[in-house]
C-alpha beads as a LAMMPS data file, in Angstrom:
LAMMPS data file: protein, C-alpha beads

288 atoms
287 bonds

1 atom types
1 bond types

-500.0 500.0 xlo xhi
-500.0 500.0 ylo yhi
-500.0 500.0 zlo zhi

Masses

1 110.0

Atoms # bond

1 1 1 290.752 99.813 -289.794
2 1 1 293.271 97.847 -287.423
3 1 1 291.680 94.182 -286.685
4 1 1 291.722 95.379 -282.856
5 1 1 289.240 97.935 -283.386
6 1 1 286.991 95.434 -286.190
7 1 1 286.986 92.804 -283.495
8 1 1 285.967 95.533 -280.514
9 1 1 283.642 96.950 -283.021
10 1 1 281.504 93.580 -283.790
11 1 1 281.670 92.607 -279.946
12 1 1 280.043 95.761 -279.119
13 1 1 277.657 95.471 -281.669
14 1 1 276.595 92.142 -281.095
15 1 1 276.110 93.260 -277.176
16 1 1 273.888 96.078 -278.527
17 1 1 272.105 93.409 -280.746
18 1 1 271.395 91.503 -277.940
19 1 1 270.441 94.422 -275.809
20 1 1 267.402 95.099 -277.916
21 1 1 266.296 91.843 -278.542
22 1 1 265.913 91.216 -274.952
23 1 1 264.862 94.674 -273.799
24 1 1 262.947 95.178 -276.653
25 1 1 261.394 92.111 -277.468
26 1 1 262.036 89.281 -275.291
27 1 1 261.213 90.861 -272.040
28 1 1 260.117 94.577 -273.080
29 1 1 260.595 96.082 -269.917
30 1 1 259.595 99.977 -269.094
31 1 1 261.194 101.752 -266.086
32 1 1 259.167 103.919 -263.796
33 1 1 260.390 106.415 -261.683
34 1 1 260.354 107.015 -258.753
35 1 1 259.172 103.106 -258.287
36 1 1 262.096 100.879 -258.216
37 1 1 260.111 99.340 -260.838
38 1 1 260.534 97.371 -264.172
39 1 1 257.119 96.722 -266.043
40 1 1 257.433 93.599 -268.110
41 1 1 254.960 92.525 -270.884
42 1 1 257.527 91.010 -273.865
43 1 1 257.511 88.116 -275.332
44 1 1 258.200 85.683 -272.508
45 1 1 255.011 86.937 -271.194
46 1 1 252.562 86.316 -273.824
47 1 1 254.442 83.040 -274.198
48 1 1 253.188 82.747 -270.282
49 1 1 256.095 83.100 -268.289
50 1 1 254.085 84.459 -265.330
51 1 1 255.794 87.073 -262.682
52 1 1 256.938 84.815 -259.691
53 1 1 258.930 82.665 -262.586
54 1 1 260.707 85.626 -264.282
55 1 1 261.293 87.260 -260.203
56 1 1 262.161 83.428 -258.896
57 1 1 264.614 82.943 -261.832
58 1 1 268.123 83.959 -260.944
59 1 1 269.093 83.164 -264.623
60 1 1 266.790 85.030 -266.369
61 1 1 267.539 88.530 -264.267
62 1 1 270.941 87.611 -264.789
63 1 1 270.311 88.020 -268.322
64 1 1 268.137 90.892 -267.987
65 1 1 271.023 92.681 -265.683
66 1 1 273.743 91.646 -268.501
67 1 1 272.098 93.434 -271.559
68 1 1 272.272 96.168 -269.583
69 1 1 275.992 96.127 -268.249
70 1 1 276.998 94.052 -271.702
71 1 1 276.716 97.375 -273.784
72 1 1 278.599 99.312 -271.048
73 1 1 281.418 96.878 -270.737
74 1 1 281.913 96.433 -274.720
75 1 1 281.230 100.217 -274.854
76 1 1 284.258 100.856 -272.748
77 1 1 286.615 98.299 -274.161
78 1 1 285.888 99.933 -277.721
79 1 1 286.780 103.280 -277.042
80 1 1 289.507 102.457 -275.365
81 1 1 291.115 100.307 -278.510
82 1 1 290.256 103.235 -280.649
83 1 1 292.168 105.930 -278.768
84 1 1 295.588 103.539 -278.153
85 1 1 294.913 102.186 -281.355
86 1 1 295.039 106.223 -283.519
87 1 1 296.292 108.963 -281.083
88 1 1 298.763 107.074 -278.213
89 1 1 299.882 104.576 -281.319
90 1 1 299.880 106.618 -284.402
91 1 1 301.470 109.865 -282.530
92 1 1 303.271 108.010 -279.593
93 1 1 301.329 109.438 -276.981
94 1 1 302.745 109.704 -273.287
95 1 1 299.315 107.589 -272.448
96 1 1 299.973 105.245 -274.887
97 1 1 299.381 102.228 -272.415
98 1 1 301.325 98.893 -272.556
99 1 1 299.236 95.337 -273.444
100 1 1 299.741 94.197 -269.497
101 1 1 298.400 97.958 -268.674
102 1 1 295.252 97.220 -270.960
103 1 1 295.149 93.346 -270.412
104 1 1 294.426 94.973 -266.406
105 1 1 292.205 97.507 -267.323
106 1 1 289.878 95.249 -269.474
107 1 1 289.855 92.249 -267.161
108 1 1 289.200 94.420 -264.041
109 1 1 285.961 95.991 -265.763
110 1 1 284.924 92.789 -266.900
111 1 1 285.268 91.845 -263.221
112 1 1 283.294 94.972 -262.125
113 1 1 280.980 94.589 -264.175
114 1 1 280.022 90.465 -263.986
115 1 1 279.631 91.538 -260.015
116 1 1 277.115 94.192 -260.928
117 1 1 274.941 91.719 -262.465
118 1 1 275.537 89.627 -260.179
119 1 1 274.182 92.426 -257.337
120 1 1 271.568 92.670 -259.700
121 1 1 270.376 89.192 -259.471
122 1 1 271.290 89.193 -255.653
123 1 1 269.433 92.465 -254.645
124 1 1 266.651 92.772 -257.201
125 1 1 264.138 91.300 -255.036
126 1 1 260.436 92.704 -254.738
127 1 1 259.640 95.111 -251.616
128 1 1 258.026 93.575 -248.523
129 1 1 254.683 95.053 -249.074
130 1 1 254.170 94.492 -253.077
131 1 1 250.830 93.495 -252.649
132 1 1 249.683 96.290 -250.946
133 1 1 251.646 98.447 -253.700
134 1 1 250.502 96.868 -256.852
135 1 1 246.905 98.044 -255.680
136 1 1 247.543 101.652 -255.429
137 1 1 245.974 103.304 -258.767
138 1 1 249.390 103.940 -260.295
139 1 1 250.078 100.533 -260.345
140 1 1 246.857 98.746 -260.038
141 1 1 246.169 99.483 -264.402
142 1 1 249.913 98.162 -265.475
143 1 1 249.055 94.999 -263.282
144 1 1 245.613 94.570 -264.873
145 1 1 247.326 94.961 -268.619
146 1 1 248.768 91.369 -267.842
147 1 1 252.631 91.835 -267.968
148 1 1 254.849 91.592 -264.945
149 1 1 255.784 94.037 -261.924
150 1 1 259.306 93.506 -260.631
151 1 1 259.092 96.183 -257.809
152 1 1 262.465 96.651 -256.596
153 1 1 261.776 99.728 -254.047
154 1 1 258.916 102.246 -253.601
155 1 1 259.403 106.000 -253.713
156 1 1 261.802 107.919 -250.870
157 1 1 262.143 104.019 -248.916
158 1 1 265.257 101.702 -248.303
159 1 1 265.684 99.072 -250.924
160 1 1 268.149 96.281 -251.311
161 1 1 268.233 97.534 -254.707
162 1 1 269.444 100.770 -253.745
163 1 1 272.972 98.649 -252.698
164 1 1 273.005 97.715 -256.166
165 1 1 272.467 101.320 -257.428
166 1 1 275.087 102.261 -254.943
167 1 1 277.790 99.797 -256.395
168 1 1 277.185 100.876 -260.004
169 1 1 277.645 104.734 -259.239
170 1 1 280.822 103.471 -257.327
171 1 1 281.704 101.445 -260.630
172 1 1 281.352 104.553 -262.828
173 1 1 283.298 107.014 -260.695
174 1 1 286.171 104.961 -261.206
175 1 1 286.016 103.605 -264.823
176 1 1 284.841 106.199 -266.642
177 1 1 287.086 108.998 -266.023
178 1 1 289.879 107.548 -267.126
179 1 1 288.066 106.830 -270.919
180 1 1 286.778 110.239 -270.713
181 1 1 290.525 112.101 -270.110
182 1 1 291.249 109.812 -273.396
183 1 1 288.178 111.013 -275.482
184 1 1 289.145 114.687 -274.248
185 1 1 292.934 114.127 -274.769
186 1 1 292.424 112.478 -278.550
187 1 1 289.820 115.390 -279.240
188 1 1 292.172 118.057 -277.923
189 1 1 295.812 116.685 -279.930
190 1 1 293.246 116.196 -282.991
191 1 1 292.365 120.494 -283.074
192 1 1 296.686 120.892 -281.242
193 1 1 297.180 119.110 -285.146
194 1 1 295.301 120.681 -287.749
195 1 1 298.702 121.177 -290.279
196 1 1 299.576 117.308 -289.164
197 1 1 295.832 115.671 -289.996
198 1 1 296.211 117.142 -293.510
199 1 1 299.627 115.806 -294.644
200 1 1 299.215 112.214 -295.181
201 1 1 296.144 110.260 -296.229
202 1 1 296.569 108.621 -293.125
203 1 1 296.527 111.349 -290.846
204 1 1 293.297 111.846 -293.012
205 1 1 291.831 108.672 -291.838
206 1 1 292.744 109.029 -288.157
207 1 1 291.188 112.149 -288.566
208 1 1 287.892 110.261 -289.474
209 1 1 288.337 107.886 -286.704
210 1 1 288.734 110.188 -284.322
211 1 1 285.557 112.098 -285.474
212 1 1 283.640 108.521 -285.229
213 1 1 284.524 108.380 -282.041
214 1 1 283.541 111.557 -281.160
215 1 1 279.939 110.868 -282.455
216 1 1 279.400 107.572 -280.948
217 1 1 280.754 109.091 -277.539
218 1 1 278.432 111.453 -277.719
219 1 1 276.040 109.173 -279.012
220 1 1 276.488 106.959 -275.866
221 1 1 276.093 109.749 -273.626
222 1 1 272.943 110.992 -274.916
223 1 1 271.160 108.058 -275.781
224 1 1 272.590 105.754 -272.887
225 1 1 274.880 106.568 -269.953
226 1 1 272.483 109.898 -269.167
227 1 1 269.508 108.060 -269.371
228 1 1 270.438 105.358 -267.617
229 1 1 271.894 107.280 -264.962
230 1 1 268.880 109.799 -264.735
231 1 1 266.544 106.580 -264.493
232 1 1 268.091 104.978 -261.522
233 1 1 268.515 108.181 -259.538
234 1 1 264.936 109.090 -259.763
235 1 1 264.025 105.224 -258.674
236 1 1 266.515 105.193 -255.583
237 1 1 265.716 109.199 -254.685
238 1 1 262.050 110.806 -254.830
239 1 1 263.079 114.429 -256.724
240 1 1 258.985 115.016 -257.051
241 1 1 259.740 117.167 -253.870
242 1 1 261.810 119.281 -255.980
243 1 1 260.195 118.769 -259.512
244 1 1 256.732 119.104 -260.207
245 1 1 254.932 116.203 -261.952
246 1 1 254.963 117.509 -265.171
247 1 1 258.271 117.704 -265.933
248 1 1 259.018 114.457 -263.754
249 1 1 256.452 113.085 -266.192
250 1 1 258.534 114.108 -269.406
251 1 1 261.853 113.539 -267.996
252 1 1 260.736 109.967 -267.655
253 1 1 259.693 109.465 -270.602
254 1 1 262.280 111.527 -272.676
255 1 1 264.780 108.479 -270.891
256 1 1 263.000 105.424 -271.823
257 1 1 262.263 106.716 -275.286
258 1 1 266.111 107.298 -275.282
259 1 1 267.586 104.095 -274.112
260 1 1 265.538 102.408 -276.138
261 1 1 266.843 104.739 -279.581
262 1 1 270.442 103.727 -278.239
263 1 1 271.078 100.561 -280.065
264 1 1 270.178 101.817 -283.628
265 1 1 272.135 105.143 -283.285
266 1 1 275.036 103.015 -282.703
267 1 1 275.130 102.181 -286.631
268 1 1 273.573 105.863 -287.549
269 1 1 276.739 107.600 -287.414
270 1 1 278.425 105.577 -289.824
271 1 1 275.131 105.924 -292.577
272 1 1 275.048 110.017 -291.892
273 1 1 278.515 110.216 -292.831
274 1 1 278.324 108.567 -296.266
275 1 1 277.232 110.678 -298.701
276 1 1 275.745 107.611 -300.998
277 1 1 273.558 106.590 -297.980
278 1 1 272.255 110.158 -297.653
279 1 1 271.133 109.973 -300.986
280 1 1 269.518 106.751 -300.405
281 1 1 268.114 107.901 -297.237
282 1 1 266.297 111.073 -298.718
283 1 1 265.099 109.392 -301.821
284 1 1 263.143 106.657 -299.368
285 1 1 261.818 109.733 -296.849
286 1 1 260.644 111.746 -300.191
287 1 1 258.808 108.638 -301.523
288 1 1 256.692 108.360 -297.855

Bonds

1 1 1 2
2 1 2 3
3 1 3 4
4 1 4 5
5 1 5 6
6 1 6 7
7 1 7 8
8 1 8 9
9 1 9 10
10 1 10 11
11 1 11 12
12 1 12 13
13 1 13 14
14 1 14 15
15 1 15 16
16 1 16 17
17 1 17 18
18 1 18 19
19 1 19 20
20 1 20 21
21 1 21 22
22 1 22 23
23 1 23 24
24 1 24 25
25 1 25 26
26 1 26 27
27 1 27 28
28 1 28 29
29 1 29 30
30 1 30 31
31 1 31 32
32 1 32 33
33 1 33 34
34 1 34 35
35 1 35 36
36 1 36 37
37 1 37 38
38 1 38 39
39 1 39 40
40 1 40 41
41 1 41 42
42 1 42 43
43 1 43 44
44 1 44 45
45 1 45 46
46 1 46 47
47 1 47 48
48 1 48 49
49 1 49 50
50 1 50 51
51 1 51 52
52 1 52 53
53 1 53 54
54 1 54 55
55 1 55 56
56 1 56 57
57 1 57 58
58 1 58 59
59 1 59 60
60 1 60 61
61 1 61 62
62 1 62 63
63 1 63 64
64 1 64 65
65 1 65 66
66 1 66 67
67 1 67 68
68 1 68 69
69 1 69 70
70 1 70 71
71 1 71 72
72 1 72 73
73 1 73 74
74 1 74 75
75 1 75 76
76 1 76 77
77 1 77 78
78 1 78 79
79 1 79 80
80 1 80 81
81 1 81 82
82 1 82 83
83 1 83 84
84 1 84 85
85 1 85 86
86 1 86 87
87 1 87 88
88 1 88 89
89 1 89 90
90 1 90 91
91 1 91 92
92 1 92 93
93 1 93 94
94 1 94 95
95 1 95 96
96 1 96 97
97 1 97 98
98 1 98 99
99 1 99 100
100 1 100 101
101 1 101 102
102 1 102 103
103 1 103 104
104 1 104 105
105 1 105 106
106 1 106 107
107 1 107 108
108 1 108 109
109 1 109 110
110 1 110 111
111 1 111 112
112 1 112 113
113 1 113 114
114 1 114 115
115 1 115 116
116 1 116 117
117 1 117 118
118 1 118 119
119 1 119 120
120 1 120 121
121 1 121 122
122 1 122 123
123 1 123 124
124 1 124 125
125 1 125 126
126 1 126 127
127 1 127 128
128 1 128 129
129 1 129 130
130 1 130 131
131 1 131 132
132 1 132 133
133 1 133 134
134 1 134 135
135 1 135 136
136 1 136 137
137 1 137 138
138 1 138 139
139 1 139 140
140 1 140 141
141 1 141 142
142 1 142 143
143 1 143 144
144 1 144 145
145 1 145 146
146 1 146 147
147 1 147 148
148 1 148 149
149 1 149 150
150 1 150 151
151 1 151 152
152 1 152 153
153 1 153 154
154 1 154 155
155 1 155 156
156 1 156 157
157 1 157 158
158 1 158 159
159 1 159 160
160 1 160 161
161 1 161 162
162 1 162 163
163 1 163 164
164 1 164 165
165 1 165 166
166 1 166 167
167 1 167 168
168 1 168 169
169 1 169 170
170 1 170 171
171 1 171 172
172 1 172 173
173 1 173 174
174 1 174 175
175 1 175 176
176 1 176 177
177 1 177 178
178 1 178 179
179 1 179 180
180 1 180 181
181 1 181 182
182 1 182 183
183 1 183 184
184 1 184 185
185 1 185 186
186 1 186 187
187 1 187 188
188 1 188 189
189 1 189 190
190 1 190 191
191 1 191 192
192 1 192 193
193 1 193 194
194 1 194 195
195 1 195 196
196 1 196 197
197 1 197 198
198 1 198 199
199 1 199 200
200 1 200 201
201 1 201 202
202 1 202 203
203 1 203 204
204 1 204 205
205 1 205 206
206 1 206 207
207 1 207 208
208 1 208 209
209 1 209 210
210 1 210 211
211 1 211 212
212 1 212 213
213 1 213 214
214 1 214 215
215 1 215 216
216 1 216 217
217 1 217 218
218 1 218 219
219 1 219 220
220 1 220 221
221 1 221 222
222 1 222 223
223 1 223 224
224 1 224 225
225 1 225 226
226 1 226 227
227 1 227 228
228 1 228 229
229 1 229 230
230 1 230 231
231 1 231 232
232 1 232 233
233 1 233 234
234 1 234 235
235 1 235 236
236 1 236 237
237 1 237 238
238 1 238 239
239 1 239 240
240 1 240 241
241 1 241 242
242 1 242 243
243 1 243 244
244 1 244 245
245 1 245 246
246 1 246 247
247 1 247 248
248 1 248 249
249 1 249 250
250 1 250 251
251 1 251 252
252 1 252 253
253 1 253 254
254 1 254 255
255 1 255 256
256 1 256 257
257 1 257 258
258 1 258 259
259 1 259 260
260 1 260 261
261 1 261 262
262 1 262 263
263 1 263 264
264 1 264 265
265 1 265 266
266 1 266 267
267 1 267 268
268 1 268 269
269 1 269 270
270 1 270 271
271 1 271 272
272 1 272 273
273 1 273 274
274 1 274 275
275 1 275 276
276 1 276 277
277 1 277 278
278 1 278 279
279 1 279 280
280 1 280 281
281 1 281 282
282 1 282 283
283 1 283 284
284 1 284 285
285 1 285 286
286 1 286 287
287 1 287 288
């Protein structure tokens, strides 16, 4: 594997890493539609971090806001060193793009997405009326569990948050097209070149690449960038006018669950694929 896509690779990995420990551990925060809401009851809160500390700290929703962009931004970068890197490199692609072209690309990201953390530390503030909120009944039980409310907006109401939410849709639309016409291009040449995959072993091994990439793209999709989009839409825009509750209810749920499944799938693909670790795998599930 070229040192390009080993050192994209462990960056990404190590943003997912850090993704789960403070999502998952650290700070443990749940999302709850259609509240512009992040429940809180990790670590930091048993260690008595109380809520005006964790919603007074600029720092520590700085952090919060960076695990989640951190896995978008590495996400990005990686997929875009393993298509120049196989198909534009290998097969002198017409989008094979210079290292000034990709220097731009990577550094203007980077800068897109250090200023949506940055929104998210300047426009995650509570709404005016949180205290009369936090004692309606669906909030009134998560507040007497003991973790933290951070409520950002209330359901079918103005937020600043919703500027953030705004900026990070505006973000997408112009990022991620452009890696998914690569994905698409590298998947179509890939099926355009059956006779040339099977002629060299290393047409063999781009051929696995390419398939890696192909799972972890999808991966992403499934287990991240749908979620993730899903969840903010239904906390900036009440759908339980068009929805009932039930299936409001499971979508919600089916996202967090999700999002929260996205940092160990990362690693999955590369398990499912060897047959040893199969082997492994069903021998340890048999034994339960």
């Amino acid at each position: 594997m070229n040192w390009g896509i080993r050192i994209a690779y462990l960056i990404n990995i190590i943003a997912h890493i850090a993704f789960d420990w403070i999502v998952s551990i650290f700070v443990r925060v749940y999302v709850v539609p259609p509240y512009g809401l992040f429940y809180s009851e990790g670590l930091l809160n048993r260690l008595g971090c109380c809520r005006q500390l964790i919603m007074g700290s600029a720092l520590f929703k700085g952090v919060l806001g960076a695990s989640y962009i951190g896995i978008i931004c590495t996400f990005y970068v990686l997929m875009m060193q393993m298509y120049q890197l196989t198909v534009a490199n290998e097969f002198r692609s017409y989008w094979k793009l210079s290292q000034i072209m990709q220097a731009i690309i990577y550094v203007s990201i980077s800068g897109i997405c250090i200023l949506n953390v940055v929104g998210f530390v300047i426009f995650g503030t509570d709404v005016e009326n949180y205290a009369e909120l936090i004692k309606t009944p669906e909030l009134s039980w998560m507040a007497q569990r003991g973790g933290a409310l951070l409520l950002f907006g209330e359901p079918g109401k103005y937020s600043h948050f919703r500027t953030e939410f705004y900026f990070l849709l505006l973000s997408a639309l112009v990022f991620l097209p452009l890696l998914f016409f690569f994905m698409a291009h590298a998947l179509i040449f890939l099926h355009e070149n059956e006779r040339v995959k099977h002629t060299s072993i290393n047409a063999d091994l781009f051929s696995e690449q390419l398939e890696d990439v192909s799972f972890q793209m999808g991966g992403a999709l499934v287990f991240f960038i749908i979620p993730l989009s899903v969840i903010m839409t239904m906390s900036v825009v009440d759908l339980r006018d068009f929805i009932s509750d039930p299936v409001f209810a499971a979508i919600r749920f089916t996202c967090v669950i999700l999002m929260y499944l996205n940092p160990p799938q990362l690693g999955l693909v590369f398990i499912l694929r060897n047959e040893t670790h199969r082997r492994i795998l069903l021998r340890r599930f048999q034994k339960i």
